[in-house]
N, C-alpha and C positions, 0 to 999 in steps of 0.2 A: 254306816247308816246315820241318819240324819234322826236329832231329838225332835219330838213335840214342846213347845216353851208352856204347854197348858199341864199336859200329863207325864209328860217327861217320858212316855213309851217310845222305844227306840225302834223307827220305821222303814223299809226300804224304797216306801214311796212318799214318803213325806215331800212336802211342799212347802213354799215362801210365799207370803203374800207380803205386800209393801202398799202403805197409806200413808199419802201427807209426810215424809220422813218418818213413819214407825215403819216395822218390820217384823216377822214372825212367824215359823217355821212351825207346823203342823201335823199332823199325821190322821184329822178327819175335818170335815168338814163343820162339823159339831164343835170342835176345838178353837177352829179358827171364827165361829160366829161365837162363841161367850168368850173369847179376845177382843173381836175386830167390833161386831154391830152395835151398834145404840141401843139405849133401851129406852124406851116407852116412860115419857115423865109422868104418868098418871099410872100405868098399873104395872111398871117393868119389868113389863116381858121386851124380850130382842127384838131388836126390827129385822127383818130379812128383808126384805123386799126396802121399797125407797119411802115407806114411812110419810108422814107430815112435817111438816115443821114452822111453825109458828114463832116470829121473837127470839129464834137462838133455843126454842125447846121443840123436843120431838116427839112423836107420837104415832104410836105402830095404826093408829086412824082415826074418824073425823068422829066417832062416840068416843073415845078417850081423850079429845081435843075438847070436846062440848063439854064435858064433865070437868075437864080442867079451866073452863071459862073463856074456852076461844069460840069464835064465830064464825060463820063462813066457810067453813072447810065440807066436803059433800064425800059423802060414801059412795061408793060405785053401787055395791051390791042392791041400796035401797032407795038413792035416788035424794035421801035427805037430807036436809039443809042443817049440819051444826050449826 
């Protein structure tokens, strides 16, 4: 059985994910996102989904982009212009 590199619980279905040259074997999918996902440079939390990105910073959406002083970025849900 294959470790988790997060929890170190030893799984029979554990998994590999590989990014960019990293790499890291799992056992939930919880695991593998507080490894693998970015977090939010204004209030970090994970990105799950594909996030903002602004200048090299990321941000889980277009109110935590506005708050951090970026512009132009639009929310789906409301329509509004950061």
């Amino acid at each position: 059985m294959n470790r988790c590199d997060v929890c170190g619980n030893s799984y029979d279905k554990a998994f590999t994910i590989e990014q960019q040259g990293r790499r890291g074997t799992f056992d939930s999918f919880e695991c593998a996102i507080h490894a693998f996902a970015p977090s939010c440079d204004h209030c970090g939390c994970r990105i799950i989904g594909h996030g903002a990105e602004s200048d090299g910073r990321m941000f889980c959406c277009a109110h935590c982009a506005q708050a951090s002083g970026e512009s132009g970025m639009v929310d789906r849900t409301g329509g509004e212009r950061a």
